[in-house]
C-alpha positions, 0 to 999 in steps of 0.5 A, a space after each residue: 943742268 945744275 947752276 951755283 947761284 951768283 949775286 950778279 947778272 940782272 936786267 932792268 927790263 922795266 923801270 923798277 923790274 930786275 930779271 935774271 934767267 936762272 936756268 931753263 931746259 926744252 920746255 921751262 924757264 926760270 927766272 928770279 926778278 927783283 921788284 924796287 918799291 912801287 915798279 909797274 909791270 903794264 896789262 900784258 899778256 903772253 901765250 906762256 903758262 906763267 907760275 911763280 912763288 913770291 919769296 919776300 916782299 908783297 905785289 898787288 896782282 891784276 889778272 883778268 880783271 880780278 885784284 889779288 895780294 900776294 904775300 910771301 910763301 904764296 904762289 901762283 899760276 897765270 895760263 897762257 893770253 891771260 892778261 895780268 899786271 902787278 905793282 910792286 908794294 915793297 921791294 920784292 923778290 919772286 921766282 917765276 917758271 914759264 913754259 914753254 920757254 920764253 926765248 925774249 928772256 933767253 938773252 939774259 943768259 949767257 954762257 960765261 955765266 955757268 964758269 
């Protein structure tokens, strides 16, 4: 599957936190999400392995109780029921795959939007 990127299409899932699906297939998900200024993701955890790259901006990542800044160009991969929560420095945009697929995220992507 190929999708042309558009401008539109974002969720606020979180106060301060802009999601959009980008494209997934059976056994990945990716996302882009967009981070205002000082938004809060809470300590959460998930059983999806969760990998991402931060293309600008900067968070301030907790997982499993260990602090980490991430800057642009870094990456990550946080494993499965790991806890982790991150607070946005700056506004902040970061591409982000999850495996296998997060199906509450499947809601925000349509179809329509492949026209």
């Amino acid at each position: 599957m190929f999708r042309k990127s558009k401008p539109d299409g974002y969720t606020e899932v979180i106060e301060g936190v802009h999601l959009k699906t980008i494209v997934y297939g059976n056994q990945t998900l990716m996302v882009e999400v967009k981070f205002e200024k000082d938004a809060v993701i809470p300590p959460h955890g998930h059983p999806h392995e969760q990998t991402g790259y931060l293309i600008s901006g900067q968070l301030e990542f907790v997982v499993n109780g260990e602090t980490i800044i991430a800057d642009p160009g870094d990456s990550w991969n946080i494993p499965g029921d790991v806890e982790h929560s991150a607070v946005a420095i700056d506004e902040t945009v970061v591409i982000e795959v999850f495996s296998p697929v997060r199906e509450d995220y499947l809601p925000y992507y349509t179809a329509d939007e492949d026209e």
